[in-house]
Every structure is written in structure tokens, then in C-alpha cells.
C-alpha positions as CSV (number, residue, x, y, z in Angstrom):
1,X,-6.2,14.6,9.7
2,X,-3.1,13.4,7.9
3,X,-0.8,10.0,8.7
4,X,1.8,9.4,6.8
5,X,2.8,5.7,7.7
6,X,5.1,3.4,5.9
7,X,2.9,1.1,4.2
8,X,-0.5,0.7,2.4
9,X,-1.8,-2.3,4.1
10,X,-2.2,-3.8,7.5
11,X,-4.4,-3.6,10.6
12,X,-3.6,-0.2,11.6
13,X,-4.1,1.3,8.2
14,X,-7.6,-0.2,7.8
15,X,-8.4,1.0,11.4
16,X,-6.9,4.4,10.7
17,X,-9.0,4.5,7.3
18,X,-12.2,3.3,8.7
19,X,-12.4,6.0,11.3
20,X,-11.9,8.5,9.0
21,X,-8.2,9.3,8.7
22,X,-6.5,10.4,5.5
23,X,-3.7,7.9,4.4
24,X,-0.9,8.6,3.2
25,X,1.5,5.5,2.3
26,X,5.3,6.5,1.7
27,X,7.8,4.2,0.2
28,X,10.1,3.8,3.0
29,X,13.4,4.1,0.4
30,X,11.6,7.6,-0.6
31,X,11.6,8.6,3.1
32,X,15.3,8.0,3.5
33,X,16.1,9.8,0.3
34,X,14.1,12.9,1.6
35,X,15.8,12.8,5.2
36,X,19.4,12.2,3.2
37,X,18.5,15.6,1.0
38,X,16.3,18.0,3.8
39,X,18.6,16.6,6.6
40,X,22.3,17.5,8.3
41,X,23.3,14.2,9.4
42,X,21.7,11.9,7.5
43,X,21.5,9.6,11.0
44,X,18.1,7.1,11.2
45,X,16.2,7.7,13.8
46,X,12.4,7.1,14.7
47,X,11.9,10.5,15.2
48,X,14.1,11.5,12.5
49,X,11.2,9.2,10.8
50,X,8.3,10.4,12.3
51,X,9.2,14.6,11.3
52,X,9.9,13.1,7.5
53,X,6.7,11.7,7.4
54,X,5.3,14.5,8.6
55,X,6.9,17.1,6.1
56,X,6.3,14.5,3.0
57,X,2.4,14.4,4.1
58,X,1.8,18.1,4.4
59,X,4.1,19.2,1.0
60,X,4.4,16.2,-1.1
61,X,1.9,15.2,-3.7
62,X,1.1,11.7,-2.0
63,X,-2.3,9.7,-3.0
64,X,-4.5,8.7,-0.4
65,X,-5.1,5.0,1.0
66,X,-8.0,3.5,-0.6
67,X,-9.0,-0.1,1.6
68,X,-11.4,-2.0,-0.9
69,X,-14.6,-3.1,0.4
């Protein structure tokens, strides 16, 4: 499974990555530039967010989370 989350460190991306999720960090500023170009309004919202990260993990070439052991 695919998450697209925000950032390439943390708790919850190590716990996501140790039980076997594929990670997919997104530069936040590159989130808001897709929303400003796929959306209509252009308006922030968390689920605004959460269907941009979405679209970006399934169609965007986006490397995978590595957590160094």
C-alpha cells in the first residue's frame, strides 16, 4: 500500500515503513502547487490535502522512504 505523507522522517514514518508500507514523502510547497493547478478553488483544506496526496502517490514519479538501519 501507498502513503503519501508530508515528510520523510518522524515516528509515524518509521512505523509506517517498518510494517511494510510504501513511503512516499511530498514536499508540502509541491502539494499546494498541484492542488493550485488540478484544483477549482485553490481553498486549503485537510481533505483538500489528503485527495492531493493521494493523486501525487498513484501518478507522480515519487521515490520511496528509505529509514536507515
Amino acid at each position: 500500500m501507498l502513503v503519501g505523507i508530508g515528510t520523510d522522517r518522524g515516528p509515524w514514518v518509521r512505523a509506517l515503513v517498518v510494517v511494510g508500507y510504501t513511503v512516499l514523502a511530498v514536499d508540502p510547497l509541491s502539494v499546494g502547487r498541484y492542488r493550485e493547478r488540478h484544483g477549482v478553488s485553490g481553498a486549503k483544506s485537510d481533505a483538500a490535502n489528503t485527495r492531493t496526496l493521494a493523486d501525487m502517490a498513484r501518478t507522480d514519479s515519487l521515490r520511496p522512504v528509505r529509514i536507515a538501519s
